[in-house]
N, C-alpha and C positions, 0 to 999 in steps of 0.2 A: 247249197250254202246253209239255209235253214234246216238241214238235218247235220251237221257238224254243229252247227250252232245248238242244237240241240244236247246231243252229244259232251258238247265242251259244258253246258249248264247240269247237266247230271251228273258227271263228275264232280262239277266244283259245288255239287249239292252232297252228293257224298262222301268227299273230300273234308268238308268242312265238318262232318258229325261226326266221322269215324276217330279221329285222333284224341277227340275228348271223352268217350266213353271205354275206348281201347286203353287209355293212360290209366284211368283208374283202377280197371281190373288189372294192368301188369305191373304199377307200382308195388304190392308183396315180394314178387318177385323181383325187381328191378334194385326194391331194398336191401333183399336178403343176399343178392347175389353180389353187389358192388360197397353195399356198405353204405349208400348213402344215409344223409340225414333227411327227415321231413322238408327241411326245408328248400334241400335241392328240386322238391316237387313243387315247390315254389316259384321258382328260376322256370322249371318247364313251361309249368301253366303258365306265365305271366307272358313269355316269349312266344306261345300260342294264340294267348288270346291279342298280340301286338299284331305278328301276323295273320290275323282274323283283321281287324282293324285296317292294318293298311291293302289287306284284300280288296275290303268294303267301299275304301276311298279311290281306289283305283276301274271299279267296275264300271262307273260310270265313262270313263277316258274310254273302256275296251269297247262296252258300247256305243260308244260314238263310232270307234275308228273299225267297228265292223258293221255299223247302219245300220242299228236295229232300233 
């Protein structure tokens, strides 16, 4: 159990960094190919960092209901 548990927290460590360092470098492209505006990078990040947020609120609950 403490080696899943482990497992599940290094994901959700890397999980959490990869998508906001990855978005920046592939927003050029992400522009140039679909056309968007600035401000749709807007919309992404905000909807990331909400999901960050209610990650944060919930880890507490998952640790409870797996006793650590």
């Amino acid at each position: 159990m403490a080696t899943l548990l482990l497992i599940v927290i290094f994901i959700d460590f890397v999980g959490l960094g990869i998508p906001d360092s990855l978005f920046g470098a592939a927003w050029p492209a992400i522009n140039s190919d679909f056309g968007l505006p600035l401000s749709a990078a807007n919309a992404v990040t905000v909807t990331m960092t909400v999901c960050s947020i209610i990650s944060s609120l919930l880890s507490a609950k998952l640790t409870e209901k797996f006793s650590t």
